[in-house]
ZAPA-99943 format. One record per atom (N, C-alpha, C): x, y, z; residue in three letters. Coordinates in pm, whole numbers, plus 50000, padded with zeros to 5 digits. Atoms other than C-alpha are relative to their C-alpha. Example, Ala and Ser with C-alpha at 12.3 -4.5 7.8 and 13.67 -1.06 7.14 Angstrom:
<drenlos>
500894988150000ALA/512304955050780ALA/500905012050000ALA/499184988149994SER/513674989450714SER/499235010950073SER/
</drenlos>
This chain:
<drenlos>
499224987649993UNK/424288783605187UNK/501234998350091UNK/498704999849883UNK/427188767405394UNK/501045008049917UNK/498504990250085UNK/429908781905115UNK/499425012850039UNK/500124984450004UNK/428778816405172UNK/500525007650144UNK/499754995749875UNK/430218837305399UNK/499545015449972UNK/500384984250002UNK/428828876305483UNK/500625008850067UNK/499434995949912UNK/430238902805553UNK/499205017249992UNK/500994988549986UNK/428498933405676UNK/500695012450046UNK/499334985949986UNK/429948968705648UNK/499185010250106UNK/500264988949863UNK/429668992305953UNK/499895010649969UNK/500974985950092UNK/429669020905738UNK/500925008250065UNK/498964988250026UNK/431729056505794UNK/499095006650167UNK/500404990549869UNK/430839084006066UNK/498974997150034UNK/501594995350014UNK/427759088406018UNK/499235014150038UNK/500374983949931UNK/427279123506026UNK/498925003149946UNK/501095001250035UNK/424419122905889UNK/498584994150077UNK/500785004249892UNK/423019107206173UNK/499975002750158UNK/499564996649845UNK/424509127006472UNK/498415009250032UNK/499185007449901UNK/423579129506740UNK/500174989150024UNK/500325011849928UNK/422559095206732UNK/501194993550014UNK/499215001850069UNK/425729088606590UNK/501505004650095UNK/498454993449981UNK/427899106506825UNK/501034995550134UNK/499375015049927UNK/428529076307075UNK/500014989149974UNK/500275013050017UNK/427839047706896UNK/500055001049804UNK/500045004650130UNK/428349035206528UNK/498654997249927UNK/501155002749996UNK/425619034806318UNK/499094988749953UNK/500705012050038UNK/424808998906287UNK/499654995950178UNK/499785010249868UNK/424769000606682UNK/498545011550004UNK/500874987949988UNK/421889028306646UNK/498064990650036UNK/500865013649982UNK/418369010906787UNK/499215007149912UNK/500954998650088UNK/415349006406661UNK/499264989750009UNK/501215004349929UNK/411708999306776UNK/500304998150113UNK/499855002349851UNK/412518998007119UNK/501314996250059UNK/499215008149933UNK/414598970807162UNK/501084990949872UNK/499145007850121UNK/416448961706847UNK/501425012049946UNK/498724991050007UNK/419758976306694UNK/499945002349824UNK/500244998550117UNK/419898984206340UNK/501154984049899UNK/499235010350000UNK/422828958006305UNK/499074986349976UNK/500615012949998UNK/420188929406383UNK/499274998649906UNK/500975000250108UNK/418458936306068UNK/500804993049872UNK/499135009050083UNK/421408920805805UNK/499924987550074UNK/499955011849900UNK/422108895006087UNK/498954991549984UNK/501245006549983UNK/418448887006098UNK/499804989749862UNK/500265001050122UNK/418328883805738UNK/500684986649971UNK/498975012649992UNK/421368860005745UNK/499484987750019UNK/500535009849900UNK/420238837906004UNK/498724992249924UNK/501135004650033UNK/416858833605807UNK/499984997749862UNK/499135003650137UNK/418688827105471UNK/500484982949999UNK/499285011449951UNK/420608798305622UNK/501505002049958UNK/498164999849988UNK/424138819505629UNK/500244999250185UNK/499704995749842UNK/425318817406007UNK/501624999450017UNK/498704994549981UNK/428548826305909UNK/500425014849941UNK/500354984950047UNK/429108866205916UNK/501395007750055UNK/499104995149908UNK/431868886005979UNK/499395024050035UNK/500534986449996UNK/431148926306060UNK/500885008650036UNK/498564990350016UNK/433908953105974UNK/499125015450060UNK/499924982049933UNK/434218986406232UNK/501105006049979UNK/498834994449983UNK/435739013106246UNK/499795010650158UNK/500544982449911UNK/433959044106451UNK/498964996450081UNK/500705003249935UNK/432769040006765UNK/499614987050037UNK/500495008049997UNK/431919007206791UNK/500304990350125UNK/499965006549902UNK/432458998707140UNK/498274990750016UNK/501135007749958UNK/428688993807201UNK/499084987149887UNK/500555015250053UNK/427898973706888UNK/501034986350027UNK/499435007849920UNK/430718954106978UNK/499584987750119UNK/500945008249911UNK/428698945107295UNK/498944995549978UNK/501235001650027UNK/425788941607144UNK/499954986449903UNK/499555011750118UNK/426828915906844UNK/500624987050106UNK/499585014049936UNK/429008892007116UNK/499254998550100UNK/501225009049820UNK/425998890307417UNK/498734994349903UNK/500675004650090UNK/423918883907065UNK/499604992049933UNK/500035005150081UNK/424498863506815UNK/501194988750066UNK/499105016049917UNK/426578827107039UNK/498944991649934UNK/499995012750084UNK/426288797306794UNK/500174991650108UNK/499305012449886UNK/426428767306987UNK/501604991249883UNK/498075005250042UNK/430038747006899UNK/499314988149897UNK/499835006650098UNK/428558719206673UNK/499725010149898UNK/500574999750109UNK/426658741506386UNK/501575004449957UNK/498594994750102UNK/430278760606306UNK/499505013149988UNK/500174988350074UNK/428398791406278UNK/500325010750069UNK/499484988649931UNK/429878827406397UNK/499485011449908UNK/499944984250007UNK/429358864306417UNK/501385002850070UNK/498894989149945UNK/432888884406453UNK/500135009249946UNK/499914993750066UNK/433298916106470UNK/502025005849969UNK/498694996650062UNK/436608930306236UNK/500355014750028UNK/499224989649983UNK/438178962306366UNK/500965005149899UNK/498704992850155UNK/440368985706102UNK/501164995550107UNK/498724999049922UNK/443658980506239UNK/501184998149901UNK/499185002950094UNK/447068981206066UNK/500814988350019UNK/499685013850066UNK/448378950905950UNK/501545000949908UNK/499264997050132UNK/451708945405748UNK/499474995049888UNK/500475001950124UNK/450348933305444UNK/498435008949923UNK/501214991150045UNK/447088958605435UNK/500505017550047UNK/499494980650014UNK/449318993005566UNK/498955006450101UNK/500864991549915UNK/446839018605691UNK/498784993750098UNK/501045005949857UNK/444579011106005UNK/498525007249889UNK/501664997250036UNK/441529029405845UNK/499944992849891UNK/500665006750149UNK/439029012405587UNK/500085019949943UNK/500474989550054UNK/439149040405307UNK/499515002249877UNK/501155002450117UNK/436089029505119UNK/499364986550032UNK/500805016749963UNK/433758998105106UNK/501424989349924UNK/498635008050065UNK/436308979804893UNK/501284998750092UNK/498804998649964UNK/439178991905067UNK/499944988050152UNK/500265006649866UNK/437618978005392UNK/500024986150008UNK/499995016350044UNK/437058940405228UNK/501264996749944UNK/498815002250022UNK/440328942005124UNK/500985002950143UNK/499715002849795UNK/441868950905493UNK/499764989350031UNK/501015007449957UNK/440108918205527UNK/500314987549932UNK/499735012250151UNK/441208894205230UNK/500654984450110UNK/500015018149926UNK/442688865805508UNK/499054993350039UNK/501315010149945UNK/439568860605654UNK/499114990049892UNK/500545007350085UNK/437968850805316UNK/501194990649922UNK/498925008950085UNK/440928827605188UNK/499584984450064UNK/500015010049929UNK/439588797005374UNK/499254993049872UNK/500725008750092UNK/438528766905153UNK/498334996249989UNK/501635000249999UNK/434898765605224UNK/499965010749968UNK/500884987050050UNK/434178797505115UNK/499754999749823UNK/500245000550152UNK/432768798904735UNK/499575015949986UNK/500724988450057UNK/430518832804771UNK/500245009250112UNK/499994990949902UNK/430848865504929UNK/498995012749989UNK/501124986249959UNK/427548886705060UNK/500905010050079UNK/499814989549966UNK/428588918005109UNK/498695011950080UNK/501204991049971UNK/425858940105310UNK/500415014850050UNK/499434988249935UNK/425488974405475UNK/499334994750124UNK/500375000349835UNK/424778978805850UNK/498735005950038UNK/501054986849954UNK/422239009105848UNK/498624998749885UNK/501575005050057UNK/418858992205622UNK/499334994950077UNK/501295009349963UNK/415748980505707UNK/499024991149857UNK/500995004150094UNK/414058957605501UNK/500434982250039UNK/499855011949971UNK/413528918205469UNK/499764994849872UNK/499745007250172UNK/415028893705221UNK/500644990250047UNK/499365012650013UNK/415678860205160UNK/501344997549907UNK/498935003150070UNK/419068856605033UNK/500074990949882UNK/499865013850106UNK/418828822704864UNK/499495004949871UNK/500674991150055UNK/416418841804628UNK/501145007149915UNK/498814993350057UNK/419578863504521UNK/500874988550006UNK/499165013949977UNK/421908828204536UNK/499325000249879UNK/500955013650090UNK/419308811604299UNK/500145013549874UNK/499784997350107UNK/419698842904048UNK/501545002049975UNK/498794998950090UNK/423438844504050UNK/500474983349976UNK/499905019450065UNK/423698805303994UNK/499215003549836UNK/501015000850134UNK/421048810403717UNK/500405006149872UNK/499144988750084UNK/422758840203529UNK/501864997449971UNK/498405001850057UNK/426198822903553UNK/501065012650089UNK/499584987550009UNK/427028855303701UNK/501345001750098UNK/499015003449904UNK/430388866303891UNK/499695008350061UNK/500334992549929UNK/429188893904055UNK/497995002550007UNK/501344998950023UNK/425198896604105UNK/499515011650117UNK/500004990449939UNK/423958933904256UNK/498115000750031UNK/501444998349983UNK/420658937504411UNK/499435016649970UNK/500404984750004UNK/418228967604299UNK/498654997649999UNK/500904995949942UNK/415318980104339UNK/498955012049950UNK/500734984950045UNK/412749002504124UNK/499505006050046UNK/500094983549877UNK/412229038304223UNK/499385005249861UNK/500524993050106UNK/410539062304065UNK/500995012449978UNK/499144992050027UNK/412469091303949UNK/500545015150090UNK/499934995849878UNK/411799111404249UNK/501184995950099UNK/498835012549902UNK/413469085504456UNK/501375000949932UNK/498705001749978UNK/416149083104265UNK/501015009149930UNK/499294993749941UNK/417939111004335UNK/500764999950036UNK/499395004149872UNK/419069096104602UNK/501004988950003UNK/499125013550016UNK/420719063904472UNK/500725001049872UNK/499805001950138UNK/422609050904211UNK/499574990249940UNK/500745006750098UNK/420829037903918UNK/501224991749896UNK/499475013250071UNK/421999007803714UNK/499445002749870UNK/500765001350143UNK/421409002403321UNK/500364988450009UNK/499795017550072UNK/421108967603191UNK/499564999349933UNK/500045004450116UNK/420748948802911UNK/498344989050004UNK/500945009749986UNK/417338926802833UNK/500454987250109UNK/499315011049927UNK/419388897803003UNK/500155001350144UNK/500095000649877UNK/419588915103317UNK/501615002750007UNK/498034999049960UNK/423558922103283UNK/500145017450000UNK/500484987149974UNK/424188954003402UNK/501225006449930UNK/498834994350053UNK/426188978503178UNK/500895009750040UNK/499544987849945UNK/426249013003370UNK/499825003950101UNK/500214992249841UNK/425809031803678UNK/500235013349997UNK/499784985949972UNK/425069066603726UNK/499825003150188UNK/500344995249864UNK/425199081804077UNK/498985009650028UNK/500844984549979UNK/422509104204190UNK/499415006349935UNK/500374991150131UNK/420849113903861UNK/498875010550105UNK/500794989049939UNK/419119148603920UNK/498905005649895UNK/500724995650114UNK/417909154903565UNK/499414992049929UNK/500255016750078UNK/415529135003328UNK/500844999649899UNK/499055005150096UNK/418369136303064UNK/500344991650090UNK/499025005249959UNK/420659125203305UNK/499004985949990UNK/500665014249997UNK/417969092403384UNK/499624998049905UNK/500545003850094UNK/416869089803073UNK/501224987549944UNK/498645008050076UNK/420559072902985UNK/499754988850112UNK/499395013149969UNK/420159047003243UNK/498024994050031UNK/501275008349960UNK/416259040603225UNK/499694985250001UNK/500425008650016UNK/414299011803217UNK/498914997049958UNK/501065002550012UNK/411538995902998UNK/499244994850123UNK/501145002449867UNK/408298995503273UNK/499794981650001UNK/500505016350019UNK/407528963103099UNK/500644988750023UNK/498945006849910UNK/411038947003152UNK/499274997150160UNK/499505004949843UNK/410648952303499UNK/498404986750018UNK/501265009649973UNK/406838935603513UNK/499994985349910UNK/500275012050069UNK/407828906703247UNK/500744995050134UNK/499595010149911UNK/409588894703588UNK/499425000050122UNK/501185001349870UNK/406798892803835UNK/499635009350099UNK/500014993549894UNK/407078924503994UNK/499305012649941UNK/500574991250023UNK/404698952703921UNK/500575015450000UNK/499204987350009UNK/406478981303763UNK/499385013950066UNK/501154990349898UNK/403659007803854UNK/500385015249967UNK/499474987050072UNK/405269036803662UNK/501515002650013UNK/498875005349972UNK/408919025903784UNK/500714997849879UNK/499405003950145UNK/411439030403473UNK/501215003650041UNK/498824999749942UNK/414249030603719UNK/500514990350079UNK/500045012749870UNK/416329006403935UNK/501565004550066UNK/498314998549893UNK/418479015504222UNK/500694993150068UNK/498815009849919UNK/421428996504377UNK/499215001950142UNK/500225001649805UNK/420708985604748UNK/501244998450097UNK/498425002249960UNK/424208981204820UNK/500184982850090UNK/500185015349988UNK/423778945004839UNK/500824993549873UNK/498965005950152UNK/426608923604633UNK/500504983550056UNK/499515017549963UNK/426998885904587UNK/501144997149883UNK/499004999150071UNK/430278883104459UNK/500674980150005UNK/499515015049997UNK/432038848504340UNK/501365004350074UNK/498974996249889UNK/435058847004634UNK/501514999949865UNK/498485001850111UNK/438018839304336UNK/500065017249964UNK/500084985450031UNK/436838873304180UNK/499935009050077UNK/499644990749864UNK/436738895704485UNK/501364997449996UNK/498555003049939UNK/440138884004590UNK/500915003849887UNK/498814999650130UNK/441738887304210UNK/499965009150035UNK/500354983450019UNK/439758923204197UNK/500785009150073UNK/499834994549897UNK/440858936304510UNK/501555000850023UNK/498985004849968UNK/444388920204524UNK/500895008849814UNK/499524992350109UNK/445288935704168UNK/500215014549984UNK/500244985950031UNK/443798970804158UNK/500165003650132UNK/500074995349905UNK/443888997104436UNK/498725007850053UNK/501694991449997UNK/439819008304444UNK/500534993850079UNK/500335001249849UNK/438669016004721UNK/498415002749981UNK/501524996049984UNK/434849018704640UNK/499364992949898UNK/500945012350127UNK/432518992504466UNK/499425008749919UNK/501074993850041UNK/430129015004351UNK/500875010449878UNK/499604988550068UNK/432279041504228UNK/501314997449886UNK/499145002450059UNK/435629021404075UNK/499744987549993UNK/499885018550058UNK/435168977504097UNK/499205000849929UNK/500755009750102UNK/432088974703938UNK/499915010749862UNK/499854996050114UNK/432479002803683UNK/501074989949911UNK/499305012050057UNK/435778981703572UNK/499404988249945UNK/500435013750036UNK/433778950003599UNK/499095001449887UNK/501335005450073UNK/431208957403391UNK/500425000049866UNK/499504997550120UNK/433138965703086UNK/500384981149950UNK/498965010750067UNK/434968928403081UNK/499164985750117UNK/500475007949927UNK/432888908303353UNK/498275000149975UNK/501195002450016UNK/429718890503407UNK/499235008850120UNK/500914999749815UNK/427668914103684UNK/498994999749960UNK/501635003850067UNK/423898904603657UNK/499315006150149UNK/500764992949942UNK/420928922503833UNK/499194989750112UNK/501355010849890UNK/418318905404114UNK/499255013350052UNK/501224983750031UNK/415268927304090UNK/499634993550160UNK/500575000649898UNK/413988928204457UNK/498915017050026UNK/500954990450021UNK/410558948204512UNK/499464998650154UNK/500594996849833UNK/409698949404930UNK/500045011550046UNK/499624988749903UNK/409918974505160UNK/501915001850019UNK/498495000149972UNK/413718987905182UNK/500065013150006UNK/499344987149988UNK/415009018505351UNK/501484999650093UNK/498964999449927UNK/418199033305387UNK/499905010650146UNK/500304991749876UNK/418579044805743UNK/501295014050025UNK/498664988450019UNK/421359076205655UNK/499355008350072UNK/500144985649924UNK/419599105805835UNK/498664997850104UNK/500645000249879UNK/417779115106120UNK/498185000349911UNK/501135006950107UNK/414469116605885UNK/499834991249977UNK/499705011850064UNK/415229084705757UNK/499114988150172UNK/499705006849845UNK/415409072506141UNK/498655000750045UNK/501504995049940UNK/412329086806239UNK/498864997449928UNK/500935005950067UNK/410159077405977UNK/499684986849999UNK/499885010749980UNK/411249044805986UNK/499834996050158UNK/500515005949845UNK/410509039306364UNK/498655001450026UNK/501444998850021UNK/407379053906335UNK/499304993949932UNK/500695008250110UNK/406199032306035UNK/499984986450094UNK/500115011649924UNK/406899001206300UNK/498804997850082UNK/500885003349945UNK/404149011706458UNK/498474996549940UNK/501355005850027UNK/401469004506272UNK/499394991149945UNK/499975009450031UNK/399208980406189UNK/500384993549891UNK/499625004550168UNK/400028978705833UNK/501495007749954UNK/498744994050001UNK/403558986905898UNK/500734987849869UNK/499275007150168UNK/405748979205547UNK/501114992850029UNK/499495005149968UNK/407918964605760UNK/499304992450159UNK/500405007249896UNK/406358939206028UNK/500674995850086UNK/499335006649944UNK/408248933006327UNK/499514988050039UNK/500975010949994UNK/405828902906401UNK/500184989749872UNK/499535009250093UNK/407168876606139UNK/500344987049995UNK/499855013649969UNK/406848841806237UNK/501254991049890UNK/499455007250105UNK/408558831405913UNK/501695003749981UNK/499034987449980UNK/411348860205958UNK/500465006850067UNK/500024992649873UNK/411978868906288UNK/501455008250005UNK/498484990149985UNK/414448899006370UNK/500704997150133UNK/499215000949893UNK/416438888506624UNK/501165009050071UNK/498744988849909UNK/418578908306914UNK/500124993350133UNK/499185006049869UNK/419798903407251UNK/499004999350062UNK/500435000849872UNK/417958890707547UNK/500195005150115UNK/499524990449909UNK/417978915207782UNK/498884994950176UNK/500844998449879UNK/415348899108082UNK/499835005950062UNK/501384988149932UNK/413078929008146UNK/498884994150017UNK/502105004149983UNK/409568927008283UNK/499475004249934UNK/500744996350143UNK/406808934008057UNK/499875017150076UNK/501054986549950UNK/405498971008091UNK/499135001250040UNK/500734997949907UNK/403958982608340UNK/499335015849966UNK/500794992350015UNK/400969002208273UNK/499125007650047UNK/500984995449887UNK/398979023608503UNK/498965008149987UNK/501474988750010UNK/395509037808383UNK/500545010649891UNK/499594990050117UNK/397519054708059UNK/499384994849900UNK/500264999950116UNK/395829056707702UNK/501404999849905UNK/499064999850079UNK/397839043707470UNK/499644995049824UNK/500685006550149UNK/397279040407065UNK/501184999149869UNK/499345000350127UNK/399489030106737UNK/501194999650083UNK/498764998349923UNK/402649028706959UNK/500114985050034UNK/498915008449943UNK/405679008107048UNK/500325000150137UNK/499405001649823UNK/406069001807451UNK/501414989350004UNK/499225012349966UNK/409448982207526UNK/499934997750108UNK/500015005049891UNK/410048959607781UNK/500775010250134UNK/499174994849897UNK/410948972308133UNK/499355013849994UNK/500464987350042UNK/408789008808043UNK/499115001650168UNK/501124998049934UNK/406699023108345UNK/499065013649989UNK/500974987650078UNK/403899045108276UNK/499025000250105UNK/500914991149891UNK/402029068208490UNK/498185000749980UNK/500844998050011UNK/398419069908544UNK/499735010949911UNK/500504991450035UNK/396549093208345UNK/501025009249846UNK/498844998650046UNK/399429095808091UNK/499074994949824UNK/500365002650175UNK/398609097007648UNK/501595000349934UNK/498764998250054UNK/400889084307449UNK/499444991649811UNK/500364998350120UNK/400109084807081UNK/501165002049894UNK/499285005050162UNK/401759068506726UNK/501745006450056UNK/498214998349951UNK/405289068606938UNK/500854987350070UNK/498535009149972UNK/408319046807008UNK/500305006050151UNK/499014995349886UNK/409359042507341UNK/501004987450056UNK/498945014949983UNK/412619021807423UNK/499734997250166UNK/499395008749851UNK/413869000607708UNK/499685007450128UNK/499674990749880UNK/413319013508046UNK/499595011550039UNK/500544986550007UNK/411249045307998UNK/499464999650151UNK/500614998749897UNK/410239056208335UNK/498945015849942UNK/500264987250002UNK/407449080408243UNK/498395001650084UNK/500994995249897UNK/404979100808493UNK/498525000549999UNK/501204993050029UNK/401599105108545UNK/499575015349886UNK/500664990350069UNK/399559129208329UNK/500995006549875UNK/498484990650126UNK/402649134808052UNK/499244992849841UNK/500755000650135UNK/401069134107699UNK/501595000749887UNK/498965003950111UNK/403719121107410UNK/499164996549886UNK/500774997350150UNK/402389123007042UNK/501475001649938UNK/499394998850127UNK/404329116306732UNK/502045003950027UNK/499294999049956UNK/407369108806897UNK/501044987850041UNK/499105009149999UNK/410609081606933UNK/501195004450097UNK/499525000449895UNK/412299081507274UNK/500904985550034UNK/498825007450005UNK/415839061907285UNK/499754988650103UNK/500345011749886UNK/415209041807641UNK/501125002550054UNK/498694996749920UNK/418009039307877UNK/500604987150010UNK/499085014849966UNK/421029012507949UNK/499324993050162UNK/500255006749851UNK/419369009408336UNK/499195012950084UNK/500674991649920UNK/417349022408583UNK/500725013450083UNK/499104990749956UNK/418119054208752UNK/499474997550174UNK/500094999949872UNK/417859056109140UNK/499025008950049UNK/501044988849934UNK/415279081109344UNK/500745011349981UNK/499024990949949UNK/418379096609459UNK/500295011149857UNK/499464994550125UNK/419179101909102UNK/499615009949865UNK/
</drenlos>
C-alpha cells in the first residue's frame, strides 16, 4: 500500500453534535476515555499498511491539531506522515472554505500530484468501526475499477439514514438515492438478499446497501474529475456523473460501523465500549487503536464498586462510590459515596488544585 495515500475529511460544524462540538472539531471529539474519534481512520490506516495520511480542517481544530502532531511521529527512515490541511485561500483554489467533500479534495489537488501516488482513500473523521483496507485495494484491483465505494447492508429501517446504492450483478454501481423514506422509494434501489450472501456475508433479511462514505479512487481520475467540473459533493454530484460513463464498483463490508453524527450516536457508541461483547473491541491485538501517550498513573481505586465500565488512566475514586455501565475519561477526580449509572463523563485536560 506504499502508492496510496489517505486523506481523511474533518467534516463541517457539527451541529449535530454540540455541545461537544462547540470547542473542538468533531474528529477531535473523544472516545472511551482516552481516545479521539480521529484515531479511529488513523488506526485503520496504520493497520492497513498506509502511513501516509493527510487530514483536511476547517472548524475548530486547534485541539485536533494537537492531538494528531503529539500522535502520530513516523520516525525519518519509513517516509511515513500524518499532516494536518487547513482551508485556507490559495490562488489557484480561491475561497478559504472547503464547500463540500469534493470541494475540500480539490482545495487540496497539489498535495496529491506527487509521483508515488497511484490511489486515493478518501475517509470521514467521525466513524467507528474496523477495516482492513487492503481488503477494499484487493476489490478495486479485481473489478478493474476507477472508483470503488464501500457499503454496507441495512435493513430498511436503517436506511433512512444513508444513501443507498443500486448495482448491477457485477457489483458496478448504477444509482444512489439519498435517504429513502418510502418502500417505493427503496424498492428502486433494492437488493437481491441472495446477491448479497452469494458473497460470503449473511444477508439476514438485508435487501439494502448503504454508502459508508469510504472511496478508493484511482489518483488520474480524481484529479481529471475535480480539475474539470465544479462539484463540490461526491455523493450528491461526482459519482452521480461517474456512474453514467465510469467504472465505480461496490466492496460489500459487513462489521460493526457507526456513524458518530449526534449526541445519541455518541452515547451509544461509548457505552457499547463497555462491554464484554462490545461490537467494537477496544482490546485488538491484531488491530490496535492507537492515540497519544499521555503518562498517567493507572486509577486509583478506593473501596468503590465498579461493573461494565470504562475507568481511564489518571481517574481517582472515592471509597464507597458505584459506578455502573459508564465511561469515565482522563483525570476524573470523583468522591466518596457518589453513585454514576448509565453515564459518559468527558475527563479533564489536568488536574485541578484544592484551591480550585
Amino acid at each position: 500500500m506504499r502508492d496510496v495515500i489517505a486523506l481523511v475529511l474533518g467534516g463541517g460544524r457539527g451541529t449535530r453534535l454540540f455541545p461537544l462540538t462547540g470547542y473542538r472539531s468533531k474528529p477531535a471529539v473523544p472516545l472511551g476515555t482516552k481516545y479521539r474519534l480521529i484515531d479511529i481512520p488513523l488506526s485503520n490506516c496504520i493497520n492497513s499498511g498506509i502511513n501516509r495520511a493527510y487530514v483536511l480542517t476547517q472548524f475548530m481544530s486547534v485541539s485536533l491539531h494537537r492531538h494528531v502532531r503529539q500522535t502520530y511521529r513516523f520516525d525519518q527512515f519509513n517516509g511515513g506522515f500524518v499532516e494536518l490541511l487547513a482551508a485556507q485561500e490559495t490562488m489557484d483554489a480561491g475561497s478559504d472554505w472547503y464547500e463540500g467533500t469534493a470541494d475540500a479534495v480539490r482545495k487540496n489537488l497539489k498535495y496529491l500530484e506527487q509521483p508515488w501516488i497511484k490511489y486515493v482513500l478518501i475517509l470521514s473523521g467521525d466513524q467507528l468501526y474496523r477495516m482492513d483496507y487492503n481488503s477494499m485495494m484487493k476489490t478495486h484491483l479485481d473489478t478493474q475499477a476507477e472508483v470503488t465505494i464501500a457499503g454496507l447492508p441495512c435493513t430498511r429501517e436503517q436506511a433512512k439514514a444513508f444513501g443507498i446504492m443500486r448495482f448491477d450483478d457485477t457489483g458496478r454501481i448504477e444509482g444512489f438515492l439519498e435517504k429513502p423514506q418510502t418502500d417505493e422509494e427503496m424498492d428502486l434501489v433494492k437488493t437481491d438478499p441472495a446477491w448479497i450472501d452469494s458473497r460470503g456475508i449473511p444477508s439476514q433479511g438485508r435487501d439494502l446497501v448503504a454508502s459508508m462514505g469510504i472511496y478508493l479512487f484511482n489518483r488520474d481520475f480524481l484529479v481529471e474529475v475535480l480539475r474539470k467540473t465544479s462539484y463540490r459533493d461526491f455523493g450528491k454530484e461526482v459519482f452521480p456523473a461517474a456512474f453514467r460513463t465510469r467504472r465505480v464498483m461496490l466492496h460489500l463490508f459487513d462489521d460493526y460501523w457507526e456513524d458518530i453524527g449526534t449526541i445519541r450516536a455518541f452515547y451509544e457508541a461509548n457505552l457499547s465500549l463497555c462491554r464484554q461483547d462490545s461490537p467494537f473491541p477496544l482490546v485488538s491485538p491484531e488491530a490496535p487503536v492507537y492515540t497519544r501517550a499521555r503518562f498517567l498513573p493507572p486509577a486509583a481505586i478506593d473501596g468503590a464498586t465498579i461493573s461494565t465500565s470504562l475507568i481511564g488512566d489518571g481517574c481517582r475514586i472515592g471509597r464507597g462510590s458505584v459506578i455502573e455501565n459508564s465511561v469515565i475519561g482522563l483525570r476524573c477526580v470523583i468522591g466518596e459515596n457518589v453513585t454514576i449509572r448509565n453515564s459518559v463523563i468527558m475527563g479533564a485536560d489536568m488536574y485541578e488544585s484544592s484551591a480550585e
